[in-house]
N, C-alpha and C positions, 0 to 999 in steps of 0.2 A: 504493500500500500504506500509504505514512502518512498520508494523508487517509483513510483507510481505518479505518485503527485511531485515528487522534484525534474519528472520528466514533462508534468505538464509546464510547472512553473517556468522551466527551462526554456521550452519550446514559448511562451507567451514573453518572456523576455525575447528569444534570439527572431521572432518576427517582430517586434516593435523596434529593435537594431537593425534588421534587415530594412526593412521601410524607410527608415530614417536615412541609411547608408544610399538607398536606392535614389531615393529623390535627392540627395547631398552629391552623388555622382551624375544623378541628370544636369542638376546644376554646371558642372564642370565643364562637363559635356557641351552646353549651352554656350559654357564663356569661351573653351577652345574654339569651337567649331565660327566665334562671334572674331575671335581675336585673328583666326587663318583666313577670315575672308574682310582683315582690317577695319573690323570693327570693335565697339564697346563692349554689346553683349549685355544682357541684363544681370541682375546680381546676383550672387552663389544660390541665396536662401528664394529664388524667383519661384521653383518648382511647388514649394510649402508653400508659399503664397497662394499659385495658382486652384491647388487641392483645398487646403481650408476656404476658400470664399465659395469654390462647388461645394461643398459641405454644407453650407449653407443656405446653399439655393434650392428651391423647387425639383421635384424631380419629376417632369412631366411624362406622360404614357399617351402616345398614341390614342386615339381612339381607332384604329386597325389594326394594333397591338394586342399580340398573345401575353397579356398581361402577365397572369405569373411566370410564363418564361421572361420575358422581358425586364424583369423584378430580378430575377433569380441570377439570371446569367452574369451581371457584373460579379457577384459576389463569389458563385462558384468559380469565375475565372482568376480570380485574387487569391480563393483559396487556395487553389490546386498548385499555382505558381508560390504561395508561402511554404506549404508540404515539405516543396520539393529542398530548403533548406534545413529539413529534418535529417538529411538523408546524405550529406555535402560535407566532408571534414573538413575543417579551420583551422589551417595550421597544422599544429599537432593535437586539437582536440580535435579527437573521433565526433562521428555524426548521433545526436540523440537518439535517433534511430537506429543506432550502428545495429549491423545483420538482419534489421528486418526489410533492407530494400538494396537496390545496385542502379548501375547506368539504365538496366532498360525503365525499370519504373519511372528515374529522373524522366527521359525518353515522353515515355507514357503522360506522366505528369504536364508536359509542355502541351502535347499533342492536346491533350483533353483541354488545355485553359485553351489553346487556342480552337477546339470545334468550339469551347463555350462561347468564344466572344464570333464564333459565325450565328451558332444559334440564335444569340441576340439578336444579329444583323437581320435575320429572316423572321424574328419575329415580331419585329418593330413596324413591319407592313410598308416599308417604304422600297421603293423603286433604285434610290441611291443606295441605301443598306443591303438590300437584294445583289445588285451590281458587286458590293464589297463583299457581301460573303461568297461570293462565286471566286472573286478572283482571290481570295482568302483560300477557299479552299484547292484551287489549282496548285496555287503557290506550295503549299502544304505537300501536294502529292509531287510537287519538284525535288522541294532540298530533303524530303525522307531520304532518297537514294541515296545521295553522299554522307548524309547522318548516320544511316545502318551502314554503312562500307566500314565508314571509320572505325564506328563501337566494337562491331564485330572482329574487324584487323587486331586491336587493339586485345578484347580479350583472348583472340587466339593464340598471339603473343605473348601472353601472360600465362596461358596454360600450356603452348609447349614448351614455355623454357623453365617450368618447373618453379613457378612463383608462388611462393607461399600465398595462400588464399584464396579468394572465390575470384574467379577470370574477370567477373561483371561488378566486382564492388573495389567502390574508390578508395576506399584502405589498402587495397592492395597496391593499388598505385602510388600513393604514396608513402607506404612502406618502403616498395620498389622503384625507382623512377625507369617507366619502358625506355628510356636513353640508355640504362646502364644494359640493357639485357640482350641486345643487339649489336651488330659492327657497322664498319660504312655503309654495307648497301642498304643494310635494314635502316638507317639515321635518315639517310637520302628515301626510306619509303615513310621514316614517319615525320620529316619534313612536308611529303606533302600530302599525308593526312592534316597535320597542323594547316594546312592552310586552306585544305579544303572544309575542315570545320570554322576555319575565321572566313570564310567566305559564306558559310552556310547563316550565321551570326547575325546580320542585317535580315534577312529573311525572320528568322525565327523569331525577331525583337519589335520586326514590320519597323524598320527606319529606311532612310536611304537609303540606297539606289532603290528598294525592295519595299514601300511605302505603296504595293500598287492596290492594296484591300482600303486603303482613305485614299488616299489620292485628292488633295482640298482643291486644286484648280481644277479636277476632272469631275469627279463622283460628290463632292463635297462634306469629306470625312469619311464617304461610303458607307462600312457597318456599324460608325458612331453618328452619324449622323442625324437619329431620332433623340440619342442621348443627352440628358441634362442634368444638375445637379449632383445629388450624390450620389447615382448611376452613372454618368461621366469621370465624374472624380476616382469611383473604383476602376474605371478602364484604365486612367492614366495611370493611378497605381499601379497596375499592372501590366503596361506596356514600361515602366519604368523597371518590376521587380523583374520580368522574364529579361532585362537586358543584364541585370546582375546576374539575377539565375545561372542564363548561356555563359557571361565568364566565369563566372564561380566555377560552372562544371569544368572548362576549359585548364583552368589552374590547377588540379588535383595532378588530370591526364595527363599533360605535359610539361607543368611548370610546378612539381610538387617540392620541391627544393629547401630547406631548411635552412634560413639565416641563421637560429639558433644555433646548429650543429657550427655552419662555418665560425661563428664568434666564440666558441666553446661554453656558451652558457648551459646550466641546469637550476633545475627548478619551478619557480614561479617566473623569474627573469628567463625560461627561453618559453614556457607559455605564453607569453605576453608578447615578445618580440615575434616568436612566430604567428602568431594573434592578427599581431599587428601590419607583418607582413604579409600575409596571404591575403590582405586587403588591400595593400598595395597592387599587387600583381593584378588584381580583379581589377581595378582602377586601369591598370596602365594596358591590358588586354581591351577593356573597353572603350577606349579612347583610340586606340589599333586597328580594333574593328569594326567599330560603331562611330565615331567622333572623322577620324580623317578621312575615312569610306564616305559619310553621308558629306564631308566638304567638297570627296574630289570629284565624284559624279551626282550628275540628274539621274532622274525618276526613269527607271527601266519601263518598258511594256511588258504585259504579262506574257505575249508570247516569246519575248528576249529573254526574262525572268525564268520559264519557264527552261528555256534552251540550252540555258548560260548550267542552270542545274543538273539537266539531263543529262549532258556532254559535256563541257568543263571541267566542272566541280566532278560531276560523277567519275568524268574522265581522270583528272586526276587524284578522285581516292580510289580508285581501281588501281591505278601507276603504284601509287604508294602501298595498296594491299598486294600489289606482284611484287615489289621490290623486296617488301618484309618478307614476305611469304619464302622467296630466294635464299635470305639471307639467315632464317629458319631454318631450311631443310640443307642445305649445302655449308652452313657455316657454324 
């Protein structure tokens, strides 16, 4: 019972730190991307602003609205995307959830916030929301491919080189870092896994280039487009937590790395340091692929979106899952 309740307590802290963190790195997000295209940029704390004042507005429903879907869906989509940092180690503290979930749930977890916020789009009865969840869900059945190449690459590698733990959970990763378990050609396969997952990252977070489910000069927000108040304000929430989400998960996989270890701390001082590093990295991965991605290009079409996935990205985490795979069996 008090493992019990120190794991909810736990869990109700580490989501009101994640929120906070989330919209504290939109923020950043906001001044980089303000400062690369020489401007001012609004202020760090803009994001908090923007959600507390929907908070307090109106939250109007359609009258062609599936009401309680319509009700329902911001909330399950904020949920599903909070979960999933149940499940995500910090550092060097293990996940509250540790063993009851791996990559594909995180996976899962995504996939469902984001059907929740189509279901919205469709049940708000509008012609522009309709529009967004189509190409919402196109999108979706694009970057899966290169999403499953990766996961899969990855735990495969984890299980033929005899890596302590479960192939699919991110303790093993960063017990192990997949860099040390491989040679040249396997680094050069999971090189461009890493990049076919930072490609996948703007899709999955719907920012630039991959922004094509709102699309504001096209569709006019597209599947938020009926939303108001504090049904809007949970979307943004949640188009903010799934961009931490994706690096979060990003940093275990590839970048699990221990500043503690290199400064030779123990204790409470390399909790902390590592605490506080694995938020860096989330930071600086988001700003990589979120922040300079959405400065350097315009709004993709769905059918580019769509091609760029298929083929590209697809293409090269196939490269990279042939390369590992080589460097597996022959080395």
């Amino acid at each position: 019972m008090n493992s019990l309740l120190a794991r909810v307590i736990s869990g109700f802290a580490l989501f009101c730190l994640v929120i906070i963190i989330a919209l504290l790195y939109e923020g950043i997000d906001r001044i980089v991307h303000a400062r690369m295209q020489r401007r001012f940029g609004p202020p760090l704390l803009q994001p908090f602003y923007d959600v507390i004042k929907l908070l307090g507005k109106e939250s109007i429903v359609p009258r062609r609205a599936v009401r309680t879907v319509f009700q329902a869906s911001p909330w399950m989509a904020m949920v599903l995307v909070l979960v999933i940092f149940l499940y995500i180690p910090i550092g060097s503290i293990p996940p509250i959830l540790a063993g009851n979930g791996d990559m594909i749930l995180i996976l899962y977890l995504l996939a469902a916030s984001a059907v929740m916020m189509v279901v919205g789009g469709f049940a708000s009865g509008s012609p522009y929301a309709n529009v967004g969840s189509q190409r919402e869900m196109v999108l979706m059945m694009s970057y899966e491919l290169p999403l499953a190449l990766v996961a899969l690459t990855l735990a495969w590698v984890v299980y033929k080189k005899g890596v302590p733990g479960a192939p699919f959970s991110l303790e093993t990763f960063v017990a192990v870092p997949v860099w040390k378990t491989v040679g040249l050609v396997g680094a050069m396969g999971l090189l461009a896994l890493l990049l076919a997952l930072l490609g996948v990252i703007p899709a999955e977070v719907g920012k630039v280039p991959m922004d094509i489910a709102e699309a504001k000069t096209e569709i006019l927000e597209g599947l938020l487009a009926e939303y108001s108040g504090r049904n809007l304000a949970l979307f943004k929430l949640t188009f903010a937590l799934r961009s931490l989400a994706m690096s979060a998960l990003l940093v275990p996989l590839f970048f699990p790395f221990s500043l503690g270890k290199l400064l030779g701390l123990n204790g409470a001082y390399f909790v902390v340091i590592d605490f506080l590093w694995f938020w860096v990295k989330v930071l600086l991965v988001q700003i990589l692929a979120i922040t300079i991605v959405r400065t350097m290009y315009g709004r993709f079409k769905i059918w580019q979106a769509s091609q760029f996935y298929w083929f590209q990205m697809g293409g090269l985490a196939l490269a990279g899952m042939i390369l590992v795979s080589l460097d597996v069996m022959l080395f």
